[in-house]
C-alpha positions in Angstrom: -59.5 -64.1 27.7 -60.1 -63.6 23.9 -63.4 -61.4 24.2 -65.7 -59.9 26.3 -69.7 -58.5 25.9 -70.6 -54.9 26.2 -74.0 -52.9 25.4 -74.9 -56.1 23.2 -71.6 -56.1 21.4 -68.8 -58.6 21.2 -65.3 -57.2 21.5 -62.0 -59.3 20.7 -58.7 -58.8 22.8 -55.5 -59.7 22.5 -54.7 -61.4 26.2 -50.7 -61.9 26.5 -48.3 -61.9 29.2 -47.9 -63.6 32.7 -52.0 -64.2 34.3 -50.5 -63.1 37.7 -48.9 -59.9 36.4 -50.0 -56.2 36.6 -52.4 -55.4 34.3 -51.6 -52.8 31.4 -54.5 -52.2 28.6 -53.4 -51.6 25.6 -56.3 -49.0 23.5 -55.3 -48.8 19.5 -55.9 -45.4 17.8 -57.0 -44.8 14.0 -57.1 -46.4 12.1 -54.7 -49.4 13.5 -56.1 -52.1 16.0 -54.8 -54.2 18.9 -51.7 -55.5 16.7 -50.5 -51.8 16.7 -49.1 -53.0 20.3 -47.6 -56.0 18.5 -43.8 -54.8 19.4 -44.5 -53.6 22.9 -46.7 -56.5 24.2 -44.0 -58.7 24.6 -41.2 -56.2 26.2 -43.6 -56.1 28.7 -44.5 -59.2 29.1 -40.6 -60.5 29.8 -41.3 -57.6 32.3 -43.9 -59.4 34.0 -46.5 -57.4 33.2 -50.2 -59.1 31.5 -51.2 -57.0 28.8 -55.0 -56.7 27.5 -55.5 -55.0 24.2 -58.9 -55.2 22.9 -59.6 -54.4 18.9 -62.2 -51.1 19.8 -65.1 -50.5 19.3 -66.0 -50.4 15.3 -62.8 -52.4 14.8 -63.8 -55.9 16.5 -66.0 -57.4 14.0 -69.1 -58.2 16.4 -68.8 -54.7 17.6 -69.6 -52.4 15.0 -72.4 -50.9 15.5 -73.8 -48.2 12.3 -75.3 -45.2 14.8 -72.9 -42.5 14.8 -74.1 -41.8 18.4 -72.8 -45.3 19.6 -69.5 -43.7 19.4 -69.9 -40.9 21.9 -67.1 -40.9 24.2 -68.9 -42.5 27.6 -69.6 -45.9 25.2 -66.1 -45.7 24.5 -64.7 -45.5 28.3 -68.0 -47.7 29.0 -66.4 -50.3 26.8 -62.9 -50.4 28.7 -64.7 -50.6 32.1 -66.6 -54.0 30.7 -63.2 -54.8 29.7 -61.6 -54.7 33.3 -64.6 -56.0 34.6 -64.5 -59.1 32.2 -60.8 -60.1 33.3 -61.7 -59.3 37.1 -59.1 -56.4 37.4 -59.7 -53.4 39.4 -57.5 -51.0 38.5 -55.5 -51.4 35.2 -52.2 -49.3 34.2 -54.0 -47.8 30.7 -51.6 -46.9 27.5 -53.6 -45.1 24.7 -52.6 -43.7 21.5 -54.3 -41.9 19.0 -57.8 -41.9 19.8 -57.5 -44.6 21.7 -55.1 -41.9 23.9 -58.9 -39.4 23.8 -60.1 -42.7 25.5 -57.3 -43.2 28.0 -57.7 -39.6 28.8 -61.2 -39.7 29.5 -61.1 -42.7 31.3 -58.5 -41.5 34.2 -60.2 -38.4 34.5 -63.8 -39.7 35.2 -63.2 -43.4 36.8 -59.3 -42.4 38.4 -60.5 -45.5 40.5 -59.8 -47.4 38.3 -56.3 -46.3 36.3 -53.2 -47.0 38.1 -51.5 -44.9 35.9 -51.9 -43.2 32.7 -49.1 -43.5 29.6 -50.7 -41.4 26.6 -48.9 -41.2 23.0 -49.3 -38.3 20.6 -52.8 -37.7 21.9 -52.8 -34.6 24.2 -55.5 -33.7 26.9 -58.4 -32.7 25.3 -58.9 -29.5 26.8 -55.3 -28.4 25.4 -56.4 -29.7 22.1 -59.2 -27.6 22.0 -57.0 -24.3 23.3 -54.9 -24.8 20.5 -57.1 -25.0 18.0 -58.4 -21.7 18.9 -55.0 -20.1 19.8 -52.1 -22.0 18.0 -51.4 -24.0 14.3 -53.9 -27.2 15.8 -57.0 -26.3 13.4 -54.4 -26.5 10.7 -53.1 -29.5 12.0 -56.8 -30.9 12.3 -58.2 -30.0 9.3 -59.1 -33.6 8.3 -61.4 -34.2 11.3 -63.7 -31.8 9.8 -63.5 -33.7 6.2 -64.6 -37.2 8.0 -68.2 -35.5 8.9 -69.0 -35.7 5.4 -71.4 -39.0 4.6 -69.8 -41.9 2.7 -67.2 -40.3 1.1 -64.7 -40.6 3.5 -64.3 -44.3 3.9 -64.1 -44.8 -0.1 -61.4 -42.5 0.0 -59.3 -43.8 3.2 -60.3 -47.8 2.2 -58.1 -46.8 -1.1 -55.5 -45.0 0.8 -55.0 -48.5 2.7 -55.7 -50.7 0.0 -52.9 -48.7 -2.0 -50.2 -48.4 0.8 -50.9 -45.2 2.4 -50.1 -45.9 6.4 -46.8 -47.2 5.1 -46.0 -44.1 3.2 -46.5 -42.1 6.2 -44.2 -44.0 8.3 -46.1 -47.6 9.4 -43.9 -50.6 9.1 -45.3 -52.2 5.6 -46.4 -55.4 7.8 -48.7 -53.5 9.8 -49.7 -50.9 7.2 -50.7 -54.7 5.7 -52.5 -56.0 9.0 -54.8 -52.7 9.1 -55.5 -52.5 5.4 -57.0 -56.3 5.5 -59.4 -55.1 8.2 -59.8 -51.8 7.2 -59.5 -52.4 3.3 -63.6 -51.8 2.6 -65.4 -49.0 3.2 -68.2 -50.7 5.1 -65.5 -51.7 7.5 -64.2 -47.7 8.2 -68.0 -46.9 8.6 -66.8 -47.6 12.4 -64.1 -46.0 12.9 -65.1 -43.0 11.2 -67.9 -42.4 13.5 -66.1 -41.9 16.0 -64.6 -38.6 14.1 -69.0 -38.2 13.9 -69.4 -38.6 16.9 -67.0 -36.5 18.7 -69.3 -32.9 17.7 -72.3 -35.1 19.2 -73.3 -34.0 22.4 -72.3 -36.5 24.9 -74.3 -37.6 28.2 -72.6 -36.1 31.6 -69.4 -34.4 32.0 -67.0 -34.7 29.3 -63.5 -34.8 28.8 -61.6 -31.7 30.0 -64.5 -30.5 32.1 -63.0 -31.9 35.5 -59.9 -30.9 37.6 -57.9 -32.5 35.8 -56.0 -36.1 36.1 -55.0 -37.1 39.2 -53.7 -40.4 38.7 -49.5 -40.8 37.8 -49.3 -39.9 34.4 -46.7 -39.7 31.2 -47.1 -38.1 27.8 -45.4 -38.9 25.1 -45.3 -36.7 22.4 -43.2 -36.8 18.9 -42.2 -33.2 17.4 -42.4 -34.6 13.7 -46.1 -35.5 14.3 -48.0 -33.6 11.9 -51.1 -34.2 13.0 -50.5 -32.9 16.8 -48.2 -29.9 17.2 -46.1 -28.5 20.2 -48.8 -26.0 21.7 -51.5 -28.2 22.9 -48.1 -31.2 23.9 -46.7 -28.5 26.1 -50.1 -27.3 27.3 -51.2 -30.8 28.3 -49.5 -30.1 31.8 -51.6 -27.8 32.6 -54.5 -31.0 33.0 -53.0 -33.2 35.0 -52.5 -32.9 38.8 -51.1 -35.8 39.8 -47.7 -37.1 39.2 -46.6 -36.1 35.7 -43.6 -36.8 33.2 -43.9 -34.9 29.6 -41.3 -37.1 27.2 -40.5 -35.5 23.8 -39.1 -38.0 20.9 -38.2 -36.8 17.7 -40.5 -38.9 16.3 -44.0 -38.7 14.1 -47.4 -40.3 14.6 -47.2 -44.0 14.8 -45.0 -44.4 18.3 -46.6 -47.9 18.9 -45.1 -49.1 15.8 -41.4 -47.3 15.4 -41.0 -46.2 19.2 -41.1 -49.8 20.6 -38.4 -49.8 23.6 -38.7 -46.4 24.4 -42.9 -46.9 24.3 -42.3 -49.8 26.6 -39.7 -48.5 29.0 -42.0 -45.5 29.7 -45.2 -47.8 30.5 -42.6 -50.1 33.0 -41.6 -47.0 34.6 -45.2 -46.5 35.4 -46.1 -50.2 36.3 -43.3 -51.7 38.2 
């Protein structure tokens, strides 16, 4: 499959791997896309494994929608449901990083039906993010999420930072740095992926993330202690949210673990799938 329809949007996906394999979903975070997976698609498919890994919502360009509220977080799991259902799959092993980790999260705690397992990267469980902003260095750490409510602004200013090289400065291999910046060069095309920043102080229909008991389904985090964006307090706290099975994997290693942690990345998601 190359797309699939959801809440009158088109979403594009990038469909690799054996047709008769376990299914692994792939879920980009900000502000990459599905090519972030580019490296780690194929070690699992000479695994065996069928990978999905759709371009999200705001990213696929018949599914950018301009209400910040078409961001909340149940559009976003609502959008990787219509994605299972679209390729006939069940349950799906989910990898997420970034925010598309916030979605993975969210996903295995509310529909564990349909998560065979869980492999999240940087992203910690919401609820620990939340504890340590209030307790630890995290509000330092998050200070930009608080800049991206402002109107406008913010995409002129991160559609230069791509135009100009800025992923690659922070550690993205200059080939993807290139792939985001042509999709994410203009502001009108971060207006998307912005919003979901909006969105996430928008009050959200039913129960939210971190309001459950916690994730039940297998899980692994993986978690690099040069990230500067996500710091040890709410990594080591994340334990504390999941119930099921659970593996905590510390790389030292920044942000972008898609991109420059491919075989370890990999390995961890066939641990959890074969």
């Amino acid at each position: 499959m190359d797309s699939f329809a959801h809440d009158g949007l088109r979403f594009d996906v990038l469909d690799g791997g054996p047709t008769d394999g376990e299914v692994v979903v792939l879920l980009h975070g900000f502000p990459q896309d599905a090519t972030a997976w580019a490296g780690v698609a194929p070690l699992l498919h000479e695994a065996g494994l069928r990978t999905l890994a759709p371009h999200q919502r705001g990213y696929s360009g018949g599914a950018r929608p301009r209400r910040v509220t078409a961001y909340r977080m149940e559009h976003l799991v609502g959008d990787v449901l219509a994605l299972l259902d679209a390729a006939g799959v069940e349950r799906a092993h989910v990898v997420g990083h970034d925010w598309g980790g916030g979605v993975a999260w969210a996903l295995a705690e509310q529909h564990p039906d349909r998560v065979a397992s869980l492999v999240v990267l940087s992203t910690p469980h919401p609820a620990a993010m939340l504890w340590a902003v209030r307790h630890a260095d995290q509000g330092r750490r998050s200070w930009y999420m608080l800049a991206l409510q402002l109107p406008v602004l913010p995409e002129r200013g991160l559609a230069r930072m791509l135009r100009r090289g800025g992923l690659a400065r922070s550690g993205v291999p200059v080939e993807q740095d290139r792939r985001y910046a042509a999709r994410l060069g203009r502001a009108r095309d971060l207006r998307g992926p912005v919003n979901w920043y909006r969105a996430m102080l928008r009050p959200s229909v039913g129960r939210r993330p971190g309001r459950g008991g916690g994730v039940t389904v297998p899980t692994t985090y993986v978690w690099g202690s040069r990230d500067p964006f996500l710091g040890r307090a709410a990594a080591e706290r994340t334990a504390q949210h999941v119930v099921g099975d659970y593996r905590f994997v510390e790389v030292a290693a920044g942000h972008w673990l898609p991109e420059r942690q491919v075989e370890l990345v990999a390995r961890e998601v066939m641990a959890r799938a074969l």
